[in-house]
One Martini backbone bead per residue (centre of mass of N, CA, C, O) as a GRO file, in nm:
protein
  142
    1UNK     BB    1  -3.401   4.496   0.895
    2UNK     BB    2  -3.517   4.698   0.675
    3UNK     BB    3  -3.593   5.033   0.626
    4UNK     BB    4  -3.833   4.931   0.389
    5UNK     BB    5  -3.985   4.770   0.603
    6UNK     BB    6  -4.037   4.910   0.845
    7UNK     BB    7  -4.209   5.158   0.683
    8UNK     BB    8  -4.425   4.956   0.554
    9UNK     BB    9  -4.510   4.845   0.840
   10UNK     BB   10  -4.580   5.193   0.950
   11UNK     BB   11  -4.794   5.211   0.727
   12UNK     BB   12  -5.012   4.977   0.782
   13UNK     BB   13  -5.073   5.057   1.056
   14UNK     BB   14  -5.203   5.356   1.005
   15UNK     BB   15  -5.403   5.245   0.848
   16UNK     BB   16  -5.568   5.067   1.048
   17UNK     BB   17  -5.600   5.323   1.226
   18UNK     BB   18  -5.778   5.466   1.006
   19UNK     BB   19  -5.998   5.277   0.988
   20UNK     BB   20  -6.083   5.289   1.265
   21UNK     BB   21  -6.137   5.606   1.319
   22UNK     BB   22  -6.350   5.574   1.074
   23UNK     BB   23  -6.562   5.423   1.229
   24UNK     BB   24  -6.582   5.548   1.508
   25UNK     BB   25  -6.625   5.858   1.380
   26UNK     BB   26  -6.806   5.824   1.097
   27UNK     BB   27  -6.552   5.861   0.899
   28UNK     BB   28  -6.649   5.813   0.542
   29UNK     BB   29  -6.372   5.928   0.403
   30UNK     BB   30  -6.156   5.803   0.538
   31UNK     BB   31  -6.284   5.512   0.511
   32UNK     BB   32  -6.192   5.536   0.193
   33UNK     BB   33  -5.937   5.581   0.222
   34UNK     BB   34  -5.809   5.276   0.261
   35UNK     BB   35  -5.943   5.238  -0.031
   36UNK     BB   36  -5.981   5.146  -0.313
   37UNK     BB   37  -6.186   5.205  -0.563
   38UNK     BB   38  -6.217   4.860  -0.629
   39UNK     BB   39  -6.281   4.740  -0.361
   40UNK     BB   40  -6.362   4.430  -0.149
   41UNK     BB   41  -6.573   4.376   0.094
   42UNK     BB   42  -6.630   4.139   0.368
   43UNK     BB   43  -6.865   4.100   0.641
   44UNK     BB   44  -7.022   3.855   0.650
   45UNK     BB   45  -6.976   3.706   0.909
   46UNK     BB   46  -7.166   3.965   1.026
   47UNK     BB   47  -7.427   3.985   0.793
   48UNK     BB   48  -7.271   4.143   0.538
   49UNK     BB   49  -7.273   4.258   0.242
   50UNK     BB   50  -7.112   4.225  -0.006
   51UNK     BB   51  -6.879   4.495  -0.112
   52UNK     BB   52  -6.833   4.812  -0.217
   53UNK     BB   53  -6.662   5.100  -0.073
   54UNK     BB   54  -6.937   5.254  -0.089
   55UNK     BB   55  -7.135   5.083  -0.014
   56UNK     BB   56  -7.054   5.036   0.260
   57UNK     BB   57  -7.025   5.333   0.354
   58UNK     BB   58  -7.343   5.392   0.315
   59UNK     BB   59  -7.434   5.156   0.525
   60UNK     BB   60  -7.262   5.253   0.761
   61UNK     BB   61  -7.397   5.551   0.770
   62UNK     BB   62  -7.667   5.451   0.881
   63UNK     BB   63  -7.647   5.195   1.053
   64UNK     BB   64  -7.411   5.421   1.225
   65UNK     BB   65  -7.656   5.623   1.381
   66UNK     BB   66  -7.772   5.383   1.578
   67UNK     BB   67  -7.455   5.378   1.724
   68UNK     BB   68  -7.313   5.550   2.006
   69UNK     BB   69  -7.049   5.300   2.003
   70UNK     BB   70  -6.694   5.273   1.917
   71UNK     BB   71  -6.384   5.011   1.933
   72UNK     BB   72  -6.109   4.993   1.811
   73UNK     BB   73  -5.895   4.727   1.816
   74UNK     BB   74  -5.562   4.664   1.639
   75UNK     BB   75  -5.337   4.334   1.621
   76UNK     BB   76  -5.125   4.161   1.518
   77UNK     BB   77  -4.964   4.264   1.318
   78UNK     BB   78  -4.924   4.101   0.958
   79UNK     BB   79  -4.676   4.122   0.708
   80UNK     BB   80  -4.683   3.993   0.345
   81UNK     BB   81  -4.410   4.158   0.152
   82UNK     BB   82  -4.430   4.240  -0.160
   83UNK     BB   83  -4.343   4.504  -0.276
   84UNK     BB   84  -4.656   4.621  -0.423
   85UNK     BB   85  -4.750   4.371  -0.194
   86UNK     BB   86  -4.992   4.244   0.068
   87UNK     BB   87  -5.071   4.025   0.338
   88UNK     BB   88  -5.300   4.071   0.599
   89UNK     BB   89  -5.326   3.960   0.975
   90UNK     BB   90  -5.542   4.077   1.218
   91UNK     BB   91  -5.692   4.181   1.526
   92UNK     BB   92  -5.978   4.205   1.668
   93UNK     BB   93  -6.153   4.446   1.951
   94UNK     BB   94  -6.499   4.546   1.994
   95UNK     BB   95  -6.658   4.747   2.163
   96UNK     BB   96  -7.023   4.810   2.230
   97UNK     BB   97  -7.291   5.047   2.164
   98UNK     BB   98  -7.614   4.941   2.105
   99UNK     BB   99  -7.930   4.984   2.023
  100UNK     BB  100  -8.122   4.861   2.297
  101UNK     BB  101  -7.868   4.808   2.514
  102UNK     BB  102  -7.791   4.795   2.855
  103UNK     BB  103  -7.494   4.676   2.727
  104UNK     BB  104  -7.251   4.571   2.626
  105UNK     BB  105  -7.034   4.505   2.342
  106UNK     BB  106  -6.881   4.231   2.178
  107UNK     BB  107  -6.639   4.184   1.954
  108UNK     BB  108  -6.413   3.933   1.735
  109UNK     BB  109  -6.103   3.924   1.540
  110UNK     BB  110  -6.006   3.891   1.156
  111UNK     BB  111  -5.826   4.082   0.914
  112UNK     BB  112  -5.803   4.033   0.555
  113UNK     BB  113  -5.554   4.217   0.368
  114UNK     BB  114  -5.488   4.335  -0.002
  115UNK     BB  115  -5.224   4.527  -0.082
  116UNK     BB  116  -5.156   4.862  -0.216
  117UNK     BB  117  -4.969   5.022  -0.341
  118UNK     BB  118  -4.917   5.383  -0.408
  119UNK     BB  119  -4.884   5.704  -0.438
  120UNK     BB  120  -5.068   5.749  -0.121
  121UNK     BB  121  -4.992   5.425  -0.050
  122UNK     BB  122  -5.145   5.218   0.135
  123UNK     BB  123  -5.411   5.016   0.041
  124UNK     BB  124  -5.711   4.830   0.018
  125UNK     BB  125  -5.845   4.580  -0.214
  126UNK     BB  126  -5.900   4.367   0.026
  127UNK     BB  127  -6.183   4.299   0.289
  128UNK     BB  128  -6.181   4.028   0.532
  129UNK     BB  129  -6.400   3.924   0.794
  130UNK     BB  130  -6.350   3.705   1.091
  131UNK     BB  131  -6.604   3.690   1.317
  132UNK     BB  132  -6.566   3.476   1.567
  133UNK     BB  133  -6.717   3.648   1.769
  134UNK     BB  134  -6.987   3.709   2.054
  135UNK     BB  135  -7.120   3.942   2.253
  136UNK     BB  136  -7.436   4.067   2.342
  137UNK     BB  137  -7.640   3.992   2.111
  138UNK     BB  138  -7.886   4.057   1.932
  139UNK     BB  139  -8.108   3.827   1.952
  140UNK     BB  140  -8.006   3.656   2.195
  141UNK     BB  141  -8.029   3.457   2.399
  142UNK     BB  142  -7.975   3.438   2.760
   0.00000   0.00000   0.00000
C-alpha cells in the first residue's frame, strides 16, 4: 500500500468520525463541514426527505433540539479511491435517548457516501443512509 493511499484512507476515517462529532455534539457547522456546498443527502431510510446540505442541517437544528443524546459508532470502512474521487461503505451502529422513551433506543446500517477531494481534504458530495434496523422504535407497536 502506497503512503498515498493510506494518508486518503486516514483522511476519509476522520471526515466520518467528523461526521459522527457533529451529530453527537449538535455542532452543525461541523457538520456541513463533511460536505460539498451542493452536496445531496439522503436519509429516506429513516424517513427523513432528501435534502441539501443546509436543509438536512437546519432539519437537523430543530429536530435534535428534543433528543437528549446520540452516539455515532462508524466502522468497517472502505474506500474505493479514484485519483480524486472515492466511493465510501461504512457501518453505523447509533445508540440513543429519543424524547418520551424510557429506554434507550438504537439502530444500525450503512452510509454510502462520494467523496471528492477538495483544496480543504476530502468532502461528501453524496451521502445516502441505508438504515437496516431499528431497536425500541418510537410508535413501534411493544
Amino acid at each position: 500500500m502506497s503512503l498515498t493511499r493510506l494518508a486518503d484512507e486516514l483522511e476519509i476515517q476522520a471526515l466520518l468520525n467528523r461526521y459522527a462529532r457533529g451529530v453527537d455534539t449538535k455542532d452543525w457547522d461541523l457538520y456541513r463541514s463533511v460536505f460539498t456546498e451542493d452536496a445531496v443527502i439522503d436519509y429516506t431510510s429513516a424517513g427523513i426527505p432528501l435534502g441539501s446540505r443546509d436543509e438536512i442541517a437546519a432539519l437537523f437544528g430543530k429536530a435534535f433540539e428534543a433528543i437528549p443524546w446520540t452516539m455515532h459508532y462508524i466502522t468497517n470502512i472502505e474506500a474505493d479511491i479514484d485519483g480524486d474521487t472515492a466511493t465510501v461503505r461504512a457501518m453505523f451502529y447509533n445508540p440513543m435517548q429519543l424524547p418520551g422513551m424510557a429506554e434507550q433506543s438504537c439502530c444500525g446500517g450503512y452510509y454510502f457516501h462520494e467523496l471528492v477531494r477538495t483544496p480543504d481534504g476530502w468532502r461528501s458530495r453524496h451521502l445516502r443512509e441505508d438504515n437496516v434496523w431499528f431497536v425500541n422504535k418510537p410508535g413501534a407497536a411493544p
